[in-house]
Each structure stands twice: as structure tokens, then as C-alpha cells.
PQR file of N, CA, C, O and H, with PARSE charges and radii, in Angstrom:
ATOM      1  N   UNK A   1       9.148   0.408   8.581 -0.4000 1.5000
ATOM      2  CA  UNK A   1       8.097   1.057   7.829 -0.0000 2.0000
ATOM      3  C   UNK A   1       8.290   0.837   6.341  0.5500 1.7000
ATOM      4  O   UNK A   1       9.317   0.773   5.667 -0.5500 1.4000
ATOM      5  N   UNK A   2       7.041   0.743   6.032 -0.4000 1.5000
ATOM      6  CA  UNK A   2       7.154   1.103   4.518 -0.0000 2.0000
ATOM      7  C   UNK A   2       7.579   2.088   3.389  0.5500 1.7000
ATOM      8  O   UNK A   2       7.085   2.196   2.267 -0.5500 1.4000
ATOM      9  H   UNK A   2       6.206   0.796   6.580  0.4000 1.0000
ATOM     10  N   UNK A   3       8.465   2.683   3.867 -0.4000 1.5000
ATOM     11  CA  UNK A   3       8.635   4.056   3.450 -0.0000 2.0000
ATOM     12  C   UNK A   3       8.174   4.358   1.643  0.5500 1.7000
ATOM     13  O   UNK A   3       7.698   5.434   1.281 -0.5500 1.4000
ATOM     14  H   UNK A   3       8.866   2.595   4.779  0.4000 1.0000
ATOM     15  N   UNK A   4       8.415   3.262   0.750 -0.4000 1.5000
ATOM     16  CA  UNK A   4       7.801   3.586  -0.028 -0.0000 2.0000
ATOM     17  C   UNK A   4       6.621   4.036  -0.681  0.5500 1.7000
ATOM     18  O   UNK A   4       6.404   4.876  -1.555 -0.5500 1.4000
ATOM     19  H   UNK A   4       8.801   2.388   1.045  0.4000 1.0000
ATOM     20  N   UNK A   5       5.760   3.077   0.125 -0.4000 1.5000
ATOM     21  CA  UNK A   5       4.668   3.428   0.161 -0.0000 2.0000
ATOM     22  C   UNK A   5       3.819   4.120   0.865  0.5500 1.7000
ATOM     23  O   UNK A   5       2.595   4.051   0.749 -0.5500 1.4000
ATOM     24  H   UNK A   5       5.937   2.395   0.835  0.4000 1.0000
ATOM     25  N   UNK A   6       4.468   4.868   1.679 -0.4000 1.5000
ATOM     26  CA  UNK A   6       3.725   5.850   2.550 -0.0000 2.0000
ATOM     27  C   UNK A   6       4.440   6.984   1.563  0.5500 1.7000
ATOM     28  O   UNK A   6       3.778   8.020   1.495 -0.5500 1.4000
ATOM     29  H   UNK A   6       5.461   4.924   1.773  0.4000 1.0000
ATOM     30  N   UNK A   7       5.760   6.977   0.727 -0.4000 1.5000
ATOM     31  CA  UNK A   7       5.797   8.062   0.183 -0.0000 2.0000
ATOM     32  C   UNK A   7       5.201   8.363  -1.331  0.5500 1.7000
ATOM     33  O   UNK A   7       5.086   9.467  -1.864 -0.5500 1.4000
ATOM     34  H   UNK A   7       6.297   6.136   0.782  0.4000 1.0000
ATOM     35  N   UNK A   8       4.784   6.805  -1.980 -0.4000 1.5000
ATOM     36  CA  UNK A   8       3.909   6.775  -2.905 -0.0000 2.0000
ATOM     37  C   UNK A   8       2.675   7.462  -2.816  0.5500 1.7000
ATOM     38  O   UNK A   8       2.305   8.359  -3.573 -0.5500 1.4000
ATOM     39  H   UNK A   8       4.877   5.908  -1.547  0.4000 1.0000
ATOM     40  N   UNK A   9       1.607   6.650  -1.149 -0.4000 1.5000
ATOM     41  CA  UNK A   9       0.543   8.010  -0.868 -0.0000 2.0000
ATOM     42  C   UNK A   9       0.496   9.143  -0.462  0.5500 1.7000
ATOM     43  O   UNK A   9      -0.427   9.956  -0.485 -0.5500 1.4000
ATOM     44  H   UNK A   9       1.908   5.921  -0.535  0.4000 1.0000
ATOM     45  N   UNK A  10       1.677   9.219  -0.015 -0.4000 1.5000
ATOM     46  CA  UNK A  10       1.944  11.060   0.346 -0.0000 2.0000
ATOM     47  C   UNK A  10       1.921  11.809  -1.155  0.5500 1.7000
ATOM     48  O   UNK A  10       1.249  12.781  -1.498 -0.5500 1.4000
ATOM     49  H   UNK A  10       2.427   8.558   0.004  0.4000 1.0000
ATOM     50  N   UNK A  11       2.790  11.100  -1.857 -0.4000 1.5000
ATOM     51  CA  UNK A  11       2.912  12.135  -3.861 -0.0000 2.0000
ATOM     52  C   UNK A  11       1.717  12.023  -4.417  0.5500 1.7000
ATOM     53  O   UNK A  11       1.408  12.790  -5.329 -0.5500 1.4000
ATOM     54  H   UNK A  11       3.336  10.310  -1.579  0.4000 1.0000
ATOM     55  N   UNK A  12       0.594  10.768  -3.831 -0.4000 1.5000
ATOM     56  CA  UNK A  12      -1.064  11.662  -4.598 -0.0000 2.0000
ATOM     57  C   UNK A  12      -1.635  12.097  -3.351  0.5500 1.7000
ATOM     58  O   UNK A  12      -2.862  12.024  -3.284 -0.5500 1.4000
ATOM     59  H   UNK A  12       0.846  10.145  -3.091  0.4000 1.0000
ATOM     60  N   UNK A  13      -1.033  12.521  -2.381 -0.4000 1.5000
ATOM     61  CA  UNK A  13      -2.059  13.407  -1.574 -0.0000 2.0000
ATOM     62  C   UNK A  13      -2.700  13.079  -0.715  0.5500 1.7000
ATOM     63  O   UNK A  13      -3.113  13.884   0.120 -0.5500 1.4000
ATOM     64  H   UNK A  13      -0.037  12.581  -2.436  0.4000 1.0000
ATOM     65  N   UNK A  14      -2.924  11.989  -0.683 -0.4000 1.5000
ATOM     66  CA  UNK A  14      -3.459  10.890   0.139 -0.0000 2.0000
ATOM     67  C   UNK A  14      -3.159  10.960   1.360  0.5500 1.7000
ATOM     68  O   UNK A  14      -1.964  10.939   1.655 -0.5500 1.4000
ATOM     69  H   UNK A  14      -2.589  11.335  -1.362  0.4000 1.0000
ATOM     70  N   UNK A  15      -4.340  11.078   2.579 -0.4000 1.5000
ATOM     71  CA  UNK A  15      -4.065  10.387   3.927 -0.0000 2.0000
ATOM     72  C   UNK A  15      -4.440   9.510   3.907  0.5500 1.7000
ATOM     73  O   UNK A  15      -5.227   9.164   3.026 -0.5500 1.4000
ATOM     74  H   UNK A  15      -5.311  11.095   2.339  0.4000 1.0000
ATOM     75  N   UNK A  16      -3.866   8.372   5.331 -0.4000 1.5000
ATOM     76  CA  UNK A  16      -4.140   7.442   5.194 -0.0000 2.0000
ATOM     77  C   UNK A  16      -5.282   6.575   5.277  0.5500 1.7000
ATOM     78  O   UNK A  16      -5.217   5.356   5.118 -0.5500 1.4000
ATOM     79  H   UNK A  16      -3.227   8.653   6.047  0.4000 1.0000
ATOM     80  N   UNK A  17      -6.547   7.354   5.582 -0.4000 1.5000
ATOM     81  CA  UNK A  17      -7.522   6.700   5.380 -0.0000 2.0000
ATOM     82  C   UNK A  17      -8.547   6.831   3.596  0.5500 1.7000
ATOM     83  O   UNK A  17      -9.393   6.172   2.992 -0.5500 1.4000
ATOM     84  H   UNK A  17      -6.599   8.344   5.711  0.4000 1.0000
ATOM     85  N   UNK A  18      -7.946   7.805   3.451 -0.4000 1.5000
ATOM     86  CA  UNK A  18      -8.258   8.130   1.646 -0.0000 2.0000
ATOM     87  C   UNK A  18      -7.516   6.721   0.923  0.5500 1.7000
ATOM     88  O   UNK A  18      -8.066   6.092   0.019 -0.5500 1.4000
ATOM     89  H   UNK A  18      -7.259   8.340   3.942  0.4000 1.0000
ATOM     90  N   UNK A  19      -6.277   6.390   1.458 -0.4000 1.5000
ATOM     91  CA  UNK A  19      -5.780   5.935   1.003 -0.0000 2.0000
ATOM     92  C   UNK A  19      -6.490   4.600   1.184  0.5500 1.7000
ATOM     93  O   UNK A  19      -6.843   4.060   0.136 -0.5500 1.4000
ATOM     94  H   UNK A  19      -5.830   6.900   2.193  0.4000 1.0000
ATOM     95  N   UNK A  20      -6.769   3.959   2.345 -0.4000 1.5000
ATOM     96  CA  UNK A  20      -7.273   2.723   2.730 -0.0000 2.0000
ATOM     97  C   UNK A  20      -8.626   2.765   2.010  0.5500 1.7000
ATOM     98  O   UNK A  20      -8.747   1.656   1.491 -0.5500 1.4000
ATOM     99  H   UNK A  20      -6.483   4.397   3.197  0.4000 1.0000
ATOM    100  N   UNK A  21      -9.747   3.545   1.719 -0.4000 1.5000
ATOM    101  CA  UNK A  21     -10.588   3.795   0.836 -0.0000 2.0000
ATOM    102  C   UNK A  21     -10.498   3.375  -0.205  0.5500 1.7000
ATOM    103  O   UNK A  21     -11.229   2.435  -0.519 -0.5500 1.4000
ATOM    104  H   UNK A  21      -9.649   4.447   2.141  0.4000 1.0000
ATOM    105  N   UNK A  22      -9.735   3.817  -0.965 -0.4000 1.5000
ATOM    106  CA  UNK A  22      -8.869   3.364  -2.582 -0.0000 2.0000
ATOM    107  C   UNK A  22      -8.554   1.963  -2.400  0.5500 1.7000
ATOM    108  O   UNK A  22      -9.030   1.359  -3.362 -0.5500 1.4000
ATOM    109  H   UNK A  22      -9.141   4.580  -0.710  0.4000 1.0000
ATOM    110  N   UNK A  23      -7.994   1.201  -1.637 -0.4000 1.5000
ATOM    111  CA  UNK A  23      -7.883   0.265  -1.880 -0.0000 2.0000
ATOM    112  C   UNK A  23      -8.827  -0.758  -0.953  0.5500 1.7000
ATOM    113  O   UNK A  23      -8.362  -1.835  -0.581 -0.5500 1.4000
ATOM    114  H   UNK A  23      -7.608   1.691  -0.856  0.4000 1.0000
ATOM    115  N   UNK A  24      -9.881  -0.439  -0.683 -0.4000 1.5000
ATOM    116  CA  UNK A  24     -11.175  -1.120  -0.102 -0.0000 2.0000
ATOM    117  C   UNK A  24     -10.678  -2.028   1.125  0.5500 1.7000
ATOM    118  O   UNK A  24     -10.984  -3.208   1.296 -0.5500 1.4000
ATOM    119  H   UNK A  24     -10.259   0.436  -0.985  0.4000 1.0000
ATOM    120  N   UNK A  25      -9.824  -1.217   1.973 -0.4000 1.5000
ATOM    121  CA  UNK A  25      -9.502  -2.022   3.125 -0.0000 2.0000
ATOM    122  C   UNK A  25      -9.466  -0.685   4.660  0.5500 1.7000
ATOM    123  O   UNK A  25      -9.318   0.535   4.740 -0.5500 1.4000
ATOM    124  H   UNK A  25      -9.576  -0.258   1.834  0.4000 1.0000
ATOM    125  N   UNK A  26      -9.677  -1.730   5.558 -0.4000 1.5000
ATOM    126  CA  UNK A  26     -10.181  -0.665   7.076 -0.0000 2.0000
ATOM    127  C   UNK A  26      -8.722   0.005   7.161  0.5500 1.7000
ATOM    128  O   UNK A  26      -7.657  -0.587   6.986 -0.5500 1.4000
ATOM    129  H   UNK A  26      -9.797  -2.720   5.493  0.4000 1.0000
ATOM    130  N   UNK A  27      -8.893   1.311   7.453 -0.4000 1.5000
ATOM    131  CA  UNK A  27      -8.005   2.385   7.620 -0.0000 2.0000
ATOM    132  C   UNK A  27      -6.786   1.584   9.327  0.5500 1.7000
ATOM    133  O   UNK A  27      -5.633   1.937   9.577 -0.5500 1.4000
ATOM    134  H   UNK A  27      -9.758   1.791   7.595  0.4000 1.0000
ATOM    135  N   UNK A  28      -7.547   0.622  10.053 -0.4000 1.5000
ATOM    136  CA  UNK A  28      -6.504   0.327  10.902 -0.0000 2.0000
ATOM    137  C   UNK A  28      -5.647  -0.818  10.047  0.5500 1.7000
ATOM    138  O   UNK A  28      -4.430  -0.840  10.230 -0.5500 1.4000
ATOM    139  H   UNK A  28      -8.483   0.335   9.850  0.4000 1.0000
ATOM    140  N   UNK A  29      -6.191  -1.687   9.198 -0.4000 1.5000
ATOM    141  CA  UNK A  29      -5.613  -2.508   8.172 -0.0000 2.0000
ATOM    142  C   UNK A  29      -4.438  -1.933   7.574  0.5500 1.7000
ATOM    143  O   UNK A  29      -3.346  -2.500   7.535 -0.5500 1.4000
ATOM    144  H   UNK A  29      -7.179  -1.669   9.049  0.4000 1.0000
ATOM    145  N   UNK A  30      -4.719  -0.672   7.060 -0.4000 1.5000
ATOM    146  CA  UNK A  30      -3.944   0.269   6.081 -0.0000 2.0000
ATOM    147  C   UNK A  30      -2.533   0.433   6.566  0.5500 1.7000
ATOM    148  O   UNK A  30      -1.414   0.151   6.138 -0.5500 1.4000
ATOM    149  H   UNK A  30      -5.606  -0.212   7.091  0.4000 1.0000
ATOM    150  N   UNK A  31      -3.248   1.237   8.068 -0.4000 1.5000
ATOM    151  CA  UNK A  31      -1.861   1.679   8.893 -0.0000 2.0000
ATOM    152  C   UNK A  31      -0.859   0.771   9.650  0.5500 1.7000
ATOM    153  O   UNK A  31       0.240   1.031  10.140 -0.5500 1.4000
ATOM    154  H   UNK A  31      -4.157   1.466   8.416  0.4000 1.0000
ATOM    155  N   UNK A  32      -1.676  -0.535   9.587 -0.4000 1.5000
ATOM    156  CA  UNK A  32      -0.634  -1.774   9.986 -0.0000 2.0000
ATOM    157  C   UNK A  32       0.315  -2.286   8.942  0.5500 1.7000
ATOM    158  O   UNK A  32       1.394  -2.863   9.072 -0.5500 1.4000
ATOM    159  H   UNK A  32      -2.569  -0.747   9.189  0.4000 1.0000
ATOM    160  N   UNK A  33      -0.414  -1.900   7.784 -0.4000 1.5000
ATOM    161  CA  UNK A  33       0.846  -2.064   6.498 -0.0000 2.0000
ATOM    162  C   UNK A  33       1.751  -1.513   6.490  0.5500 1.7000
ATOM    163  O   UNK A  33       2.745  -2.186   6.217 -0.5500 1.4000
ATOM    164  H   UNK A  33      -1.291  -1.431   7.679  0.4000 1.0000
ATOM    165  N   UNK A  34       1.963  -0.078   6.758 -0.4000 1.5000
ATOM    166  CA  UNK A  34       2.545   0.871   6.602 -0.0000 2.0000
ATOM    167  C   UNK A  34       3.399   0.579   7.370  0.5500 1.7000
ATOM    168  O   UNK A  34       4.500   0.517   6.824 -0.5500 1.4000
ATOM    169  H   UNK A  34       1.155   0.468   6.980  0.4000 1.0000
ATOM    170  N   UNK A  35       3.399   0.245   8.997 -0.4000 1.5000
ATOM    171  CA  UNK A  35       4.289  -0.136   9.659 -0.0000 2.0000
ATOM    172  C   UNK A  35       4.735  -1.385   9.624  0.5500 1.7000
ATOM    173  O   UNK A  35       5.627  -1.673  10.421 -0.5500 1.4000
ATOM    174  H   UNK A  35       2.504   0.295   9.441  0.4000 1.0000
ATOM    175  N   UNK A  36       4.352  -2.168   8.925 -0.4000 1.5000
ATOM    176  CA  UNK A  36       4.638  -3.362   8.896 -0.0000 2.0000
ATOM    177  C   UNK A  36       4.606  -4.174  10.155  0.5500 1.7000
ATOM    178  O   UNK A  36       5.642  -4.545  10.707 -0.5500 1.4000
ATOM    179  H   UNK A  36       3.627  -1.934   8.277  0.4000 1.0000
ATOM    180  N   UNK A  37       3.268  -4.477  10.655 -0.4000 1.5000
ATOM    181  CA  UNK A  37       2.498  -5.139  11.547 -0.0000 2.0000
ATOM    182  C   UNK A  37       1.686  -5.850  11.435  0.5500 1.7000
ATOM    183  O   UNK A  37       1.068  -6.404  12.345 -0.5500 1.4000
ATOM    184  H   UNK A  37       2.426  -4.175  10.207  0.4000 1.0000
ATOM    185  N   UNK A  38       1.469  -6.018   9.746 -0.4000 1.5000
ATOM    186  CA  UNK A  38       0.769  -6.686   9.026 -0.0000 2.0000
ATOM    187  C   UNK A  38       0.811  -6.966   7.485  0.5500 1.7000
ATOM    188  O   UNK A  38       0.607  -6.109   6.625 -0.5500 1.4000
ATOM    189  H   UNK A  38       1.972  -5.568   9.008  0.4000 1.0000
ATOM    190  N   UNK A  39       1.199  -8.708   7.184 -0.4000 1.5000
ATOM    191  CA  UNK A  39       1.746  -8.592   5.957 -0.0000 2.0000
ATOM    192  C   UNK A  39       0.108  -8.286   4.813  0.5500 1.7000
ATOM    193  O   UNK A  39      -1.014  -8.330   5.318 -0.5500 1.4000
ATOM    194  H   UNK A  39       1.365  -9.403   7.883  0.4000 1.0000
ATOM    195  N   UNK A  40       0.266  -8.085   3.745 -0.4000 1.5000
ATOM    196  CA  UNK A  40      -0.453  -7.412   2.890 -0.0000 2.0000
ATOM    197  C   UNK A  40      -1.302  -8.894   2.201  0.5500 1.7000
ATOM    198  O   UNK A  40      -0.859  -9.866   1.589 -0.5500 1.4000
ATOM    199  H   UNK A  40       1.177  -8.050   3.335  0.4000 1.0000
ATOM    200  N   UNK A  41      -2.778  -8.490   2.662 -0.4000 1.5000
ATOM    201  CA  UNK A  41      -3.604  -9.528   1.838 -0.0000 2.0000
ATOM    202  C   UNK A  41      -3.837  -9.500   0.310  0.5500 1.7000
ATOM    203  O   UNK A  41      -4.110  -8.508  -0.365 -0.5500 1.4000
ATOM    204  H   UNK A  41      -3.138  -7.701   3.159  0.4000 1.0000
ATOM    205  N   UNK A  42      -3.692 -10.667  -0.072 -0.4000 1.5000
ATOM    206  CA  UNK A  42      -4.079 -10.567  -1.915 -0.0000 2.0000
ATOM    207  C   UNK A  42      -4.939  -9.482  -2.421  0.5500 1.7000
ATOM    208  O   UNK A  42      -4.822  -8.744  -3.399 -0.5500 1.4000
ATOM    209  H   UNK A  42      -3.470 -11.473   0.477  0.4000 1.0000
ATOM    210  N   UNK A  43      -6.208  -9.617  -1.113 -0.4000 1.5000
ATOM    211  CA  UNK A  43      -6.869  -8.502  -1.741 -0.0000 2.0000
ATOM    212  C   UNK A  43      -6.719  -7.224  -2.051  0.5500 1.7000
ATOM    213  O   UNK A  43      -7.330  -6.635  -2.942 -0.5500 1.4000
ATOM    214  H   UNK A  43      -6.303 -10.216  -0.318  0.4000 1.0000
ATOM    215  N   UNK A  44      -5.521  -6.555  -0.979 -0.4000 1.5000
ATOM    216  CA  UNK A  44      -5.520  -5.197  -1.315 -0.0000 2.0000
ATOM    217  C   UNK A  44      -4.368  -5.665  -2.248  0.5500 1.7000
ATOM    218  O   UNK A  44      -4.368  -5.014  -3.293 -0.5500 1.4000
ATOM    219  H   UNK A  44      -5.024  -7.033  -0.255  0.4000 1.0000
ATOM    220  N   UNK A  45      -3.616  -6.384  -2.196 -0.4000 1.5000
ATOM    221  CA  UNK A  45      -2.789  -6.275  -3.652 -0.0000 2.0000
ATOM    222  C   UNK A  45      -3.547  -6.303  -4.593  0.5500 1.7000
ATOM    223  O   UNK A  45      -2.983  -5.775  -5.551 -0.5500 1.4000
ATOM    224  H   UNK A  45      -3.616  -6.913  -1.347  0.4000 1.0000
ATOM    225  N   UNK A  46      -4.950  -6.779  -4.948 -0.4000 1.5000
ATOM    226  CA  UNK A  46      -5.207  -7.225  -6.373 -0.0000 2.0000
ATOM    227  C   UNK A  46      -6.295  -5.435  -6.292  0.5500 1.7000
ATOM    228  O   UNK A  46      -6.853  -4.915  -7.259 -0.5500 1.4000
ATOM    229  H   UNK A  46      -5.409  -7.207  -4.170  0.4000 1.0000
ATOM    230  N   UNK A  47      -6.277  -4.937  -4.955 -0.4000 1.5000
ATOM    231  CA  UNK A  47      -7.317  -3.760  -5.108 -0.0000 2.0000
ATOM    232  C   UNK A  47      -6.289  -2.575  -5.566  0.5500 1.7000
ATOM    233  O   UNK A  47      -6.539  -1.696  -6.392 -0.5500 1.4000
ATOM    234  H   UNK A  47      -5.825  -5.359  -4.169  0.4000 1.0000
ATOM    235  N   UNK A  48      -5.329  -2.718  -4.991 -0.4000 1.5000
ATOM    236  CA  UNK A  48      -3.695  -1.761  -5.417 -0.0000 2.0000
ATOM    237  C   UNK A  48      -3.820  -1.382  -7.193  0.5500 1.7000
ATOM    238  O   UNK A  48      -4.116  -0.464  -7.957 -0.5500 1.4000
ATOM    239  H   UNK A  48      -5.126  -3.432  -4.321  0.4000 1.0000
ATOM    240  N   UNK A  49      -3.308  -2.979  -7.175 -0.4000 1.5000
ATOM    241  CA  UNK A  49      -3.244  -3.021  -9.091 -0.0000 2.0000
ATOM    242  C   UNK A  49      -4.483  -2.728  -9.544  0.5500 1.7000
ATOM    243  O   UNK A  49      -4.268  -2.176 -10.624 -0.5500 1.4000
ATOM    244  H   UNK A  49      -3.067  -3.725  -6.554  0.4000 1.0000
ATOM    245  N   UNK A  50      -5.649  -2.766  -9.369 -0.4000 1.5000
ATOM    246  CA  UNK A  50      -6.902  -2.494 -10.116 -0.0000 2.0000
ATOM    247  C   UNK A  50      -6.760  -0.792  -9.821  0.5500 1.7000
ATOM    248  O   UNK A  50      -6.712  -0.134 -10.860 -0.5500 1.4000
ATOM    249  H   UNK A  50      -5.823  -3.214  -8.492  0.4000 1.0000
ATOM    250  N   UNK A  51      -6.698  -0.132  -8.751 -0.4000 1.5000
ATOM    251  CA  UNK A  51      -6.750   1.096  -8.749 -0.0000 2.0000
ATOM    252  C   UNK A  51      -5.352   1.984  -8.642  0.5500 1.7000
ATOM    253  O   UNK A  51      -5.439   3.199  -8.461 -0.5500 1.4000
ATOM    254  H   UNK A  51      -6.737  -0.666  -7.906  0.4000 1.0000
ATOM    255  N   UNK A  52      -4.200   1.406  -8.747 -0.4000 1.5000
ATOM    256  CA  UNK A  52      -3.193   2.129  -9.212 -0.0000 2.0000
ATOM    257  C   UNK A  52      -2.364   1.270 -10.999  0.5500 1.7000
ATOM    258  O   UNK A  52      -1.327   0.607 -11.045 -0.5500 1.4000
ATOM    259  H   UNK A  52      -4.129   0.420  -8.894  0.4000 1.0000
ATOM    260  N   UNK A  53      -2.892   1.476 -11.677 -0.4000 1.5000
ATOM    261  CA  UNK A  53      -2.821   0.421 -12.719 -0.0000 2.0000
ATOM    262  C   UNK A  53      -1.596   0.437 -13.309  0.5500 1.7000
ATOM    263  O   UNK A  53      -1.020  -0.518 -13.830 -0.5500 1.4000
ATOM    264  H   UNK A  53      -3.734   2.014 -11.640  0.4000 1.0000
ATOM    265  N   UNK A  54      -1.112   1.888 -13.176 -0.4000 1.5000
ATOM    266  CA  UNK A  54       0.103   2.084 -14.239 -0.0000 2.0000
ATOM    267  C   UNK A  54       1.785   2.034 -12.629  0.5500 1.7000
ATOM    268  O   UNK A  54       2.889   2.571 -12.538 -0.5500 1.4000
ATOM    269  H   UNK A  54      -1.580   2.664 -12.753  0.4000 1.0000
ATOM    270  N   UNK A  55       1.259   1.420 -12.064 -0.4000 1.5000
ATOM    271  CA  UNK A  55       2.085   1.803 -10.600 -0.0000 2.0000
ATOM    272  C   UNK A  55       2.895  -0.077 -10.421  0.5500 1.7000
ATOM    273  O   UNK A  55       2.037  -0.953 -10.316 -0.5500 1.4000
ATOM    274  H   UNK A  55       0.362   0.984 -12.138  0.4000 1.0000
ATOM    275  N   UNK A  56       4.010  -0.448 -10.402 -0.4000 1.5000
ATOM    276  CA  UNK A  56       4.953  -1.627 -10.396 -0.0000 2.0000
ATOM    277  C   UNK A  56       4.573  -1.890  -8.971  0.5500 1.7000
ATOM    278  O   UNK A  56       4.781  -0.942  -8.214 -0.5500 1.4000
ATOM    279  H   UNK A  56       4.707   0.264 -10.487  0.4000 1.0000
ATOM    280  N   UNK A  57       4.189  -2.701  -8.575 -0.4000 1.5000
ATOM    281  CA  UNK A  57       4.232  -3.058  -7.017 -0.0000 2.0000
ATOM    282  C   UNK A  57       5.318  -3.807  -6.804  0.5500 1.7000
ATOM    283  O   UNK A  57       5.719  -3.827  -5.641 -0.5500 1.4000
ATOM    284  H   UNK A  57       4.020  -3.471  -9.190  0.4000 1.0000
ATOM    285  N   UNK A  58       5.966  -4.492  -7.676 -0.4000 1.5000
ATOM    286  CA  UNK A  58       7.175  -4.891  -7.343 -0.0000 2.0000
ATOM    287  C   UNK A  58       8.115  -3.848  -6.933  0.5500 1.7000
ATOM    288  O   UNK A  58       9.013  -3.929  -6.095 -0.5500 1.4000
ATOM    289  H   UNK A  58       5.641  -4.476  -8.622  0.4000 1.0000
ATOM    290  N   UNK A  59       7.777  -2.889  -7.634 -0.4000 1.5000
ATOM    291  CA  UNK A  59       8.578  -1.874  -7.086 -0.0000 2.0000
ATOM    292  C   UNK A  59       9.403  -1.720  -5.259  0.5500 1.7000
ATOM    293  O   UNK A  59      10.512  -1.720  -4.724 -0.5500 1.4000
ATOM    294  H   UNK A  59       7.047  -2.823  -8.315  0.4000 1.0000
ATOM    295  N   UNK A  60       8.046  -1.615  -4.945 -0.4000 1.5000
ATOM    296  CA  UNK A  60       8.137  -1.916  -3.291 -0.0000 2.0000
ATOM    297  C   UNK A  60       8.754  -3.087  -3.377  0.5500 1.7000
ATOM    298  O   UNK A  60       9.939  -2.800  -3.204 -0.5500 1.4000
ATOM    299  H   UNK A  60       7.145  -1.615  -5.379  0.4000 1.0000
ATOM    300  N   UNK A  61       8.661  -4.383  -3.560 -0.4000 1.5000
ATOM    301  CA  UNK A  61       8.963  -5.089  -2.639 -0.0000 2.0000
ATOM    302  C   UNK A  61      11.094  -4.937  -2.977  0.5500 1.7000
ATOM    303  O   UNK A  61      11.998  -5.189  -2.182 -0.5500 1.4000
ATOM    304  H   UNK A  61       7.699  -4.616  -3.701  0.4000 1.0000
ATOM    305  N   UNK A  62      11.157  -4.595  -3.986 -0.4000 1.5000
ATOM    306  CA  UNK A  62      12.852  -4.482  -4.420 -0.0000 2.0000
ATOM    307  C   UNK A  62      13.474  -3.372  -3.622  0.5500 1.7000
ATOM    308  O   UNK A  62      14.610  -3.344  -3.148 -0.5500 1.4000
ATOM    309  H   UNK A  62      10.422  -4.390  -4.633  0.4000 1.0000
ATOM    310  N   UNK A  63      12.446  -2.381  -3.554 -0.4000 1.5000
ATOM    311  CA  UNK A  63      13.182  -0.998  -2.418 -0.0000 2.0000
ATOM    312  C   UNK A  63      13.343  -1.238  -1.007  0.5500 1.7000
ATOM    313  O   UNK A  63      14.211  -0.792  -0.257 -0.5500 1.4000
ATOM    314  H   UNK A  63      11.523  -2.404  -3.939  0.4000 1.0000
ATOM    315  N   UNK A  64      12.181  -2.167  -0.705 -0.4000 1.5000
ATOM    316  CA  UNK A  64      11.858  -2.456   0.765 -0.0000 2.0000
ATOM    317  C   UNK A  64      12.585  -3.272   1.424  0.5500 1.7000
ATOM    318  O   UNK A  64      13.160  -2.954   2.465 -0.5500 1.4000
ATOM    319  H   UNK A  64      11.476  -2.529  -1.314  0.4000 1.0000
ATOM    320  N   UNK A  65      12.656  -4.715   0.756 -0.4000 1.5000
ATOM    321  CA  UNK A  65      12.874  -5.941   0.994 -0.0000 2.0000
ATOM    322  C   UNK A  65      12.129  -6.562   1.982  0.5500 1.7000
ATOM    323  O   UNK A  65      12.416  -7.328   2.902 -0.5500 1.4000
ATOM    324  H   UNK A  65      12.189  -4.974  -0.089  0.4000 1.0000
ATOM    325  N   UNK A  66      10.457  -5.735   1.325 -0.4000 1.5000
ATOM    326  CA  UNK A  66       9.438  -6.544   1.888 -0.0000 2.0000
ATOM    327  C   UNK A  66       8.224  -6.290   0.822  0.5500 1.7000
ATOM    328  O   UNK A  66       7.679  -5.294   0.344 -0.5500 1.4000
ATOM    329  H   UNK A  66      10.224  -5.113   0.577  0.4000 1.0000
ATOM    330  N   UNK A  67       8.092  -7.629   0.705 -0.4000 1.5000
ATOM    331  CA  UNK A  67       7.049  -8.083  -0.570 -0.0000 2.0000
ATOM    332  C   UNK A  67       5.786  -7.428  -0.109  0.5500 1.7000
ATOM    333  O   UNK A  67       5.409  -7.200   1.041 -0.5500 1.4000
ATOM    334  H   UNK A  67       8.535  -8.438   1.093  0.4000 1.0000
ATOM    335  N   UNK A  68       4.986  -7.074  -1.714 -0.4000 1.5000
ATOM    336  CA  UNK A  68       3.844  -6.257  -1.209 -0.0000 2.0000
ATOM    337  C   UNK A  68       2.581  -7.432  -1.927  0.5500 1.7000
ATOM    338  O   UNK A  68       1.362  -7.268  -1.977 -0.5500 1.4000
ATOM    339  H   UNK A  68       5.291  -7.259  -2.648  0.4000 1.0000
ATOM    340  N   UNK A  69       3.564  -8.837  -2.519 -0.4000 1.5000
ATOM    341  CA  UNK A  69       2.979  -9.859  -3.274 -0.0000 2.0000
ATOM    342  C   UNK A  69       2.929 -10.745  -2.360  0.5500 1.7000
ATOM    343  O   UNK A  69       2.461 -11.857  -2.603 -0.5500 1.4000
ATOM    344  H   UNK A  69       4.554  -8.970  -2.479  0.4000 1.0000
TER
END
């Protein structure tokens, strides 16, 4: 799992389909990220950074040792 980032959308509150909302991708998309069942398309990376702006996505991939790029 992603634990970072399920604990990134847990600290704004976010379920996971609020969350998949925000970043303009289908809520089963979302939750395959999370478990890592599915690696992460450009798009929600480039929808991530447009709507979390001040947020390192590298971040994840250094905690995880799974790229979110």
C-alpha cells in the first residue's frame, strides 16, 4: 500500500472517492493506486500537482520506494 498517500488523504479529510474527484480520475482508478495495483498515470500526476500545489510528490516516491512519477 501506499501508506503515504492514503495518509496524506486521510490529513485533508478526504475519502477516497473525494479524493479521486480532486484529482479527475474514477474512484476504482484511485483505489488501485492506493494498493498498488496500478502504477500512476501522468495524468493524475500532473492533476495531483495542479491541485495539491504546495505538496512534493517526490515525497512519496522516497518514503515508499514507489514512484508516484
Amino acid at each position: 500500500m501506499r501508506t503515504e498517500l492514503i495518509s496524506f488523504r486521510k490529513s485533508l479529510g478526504l475519502n477516497i472517492e473525494q479524493m479521486a474527484l480532486k484529482t479527475q480520475i474514477s474512484k476504482s482508478f484511485y483505489e488501485k493506486i492506493e494498493r498498488v495495483e496500478r502504477n500512476v498515470s501522468n495524468n493524475f500526476v500532473s492533476n495531483f500537482r495542479n491541485t495539491f500545489p504546495d505538496t512534493d510528490v517526490e515525497y512519496f516516491s522516497c518514503t515508499t520506494g514507489m514512484s508516484l512519477l
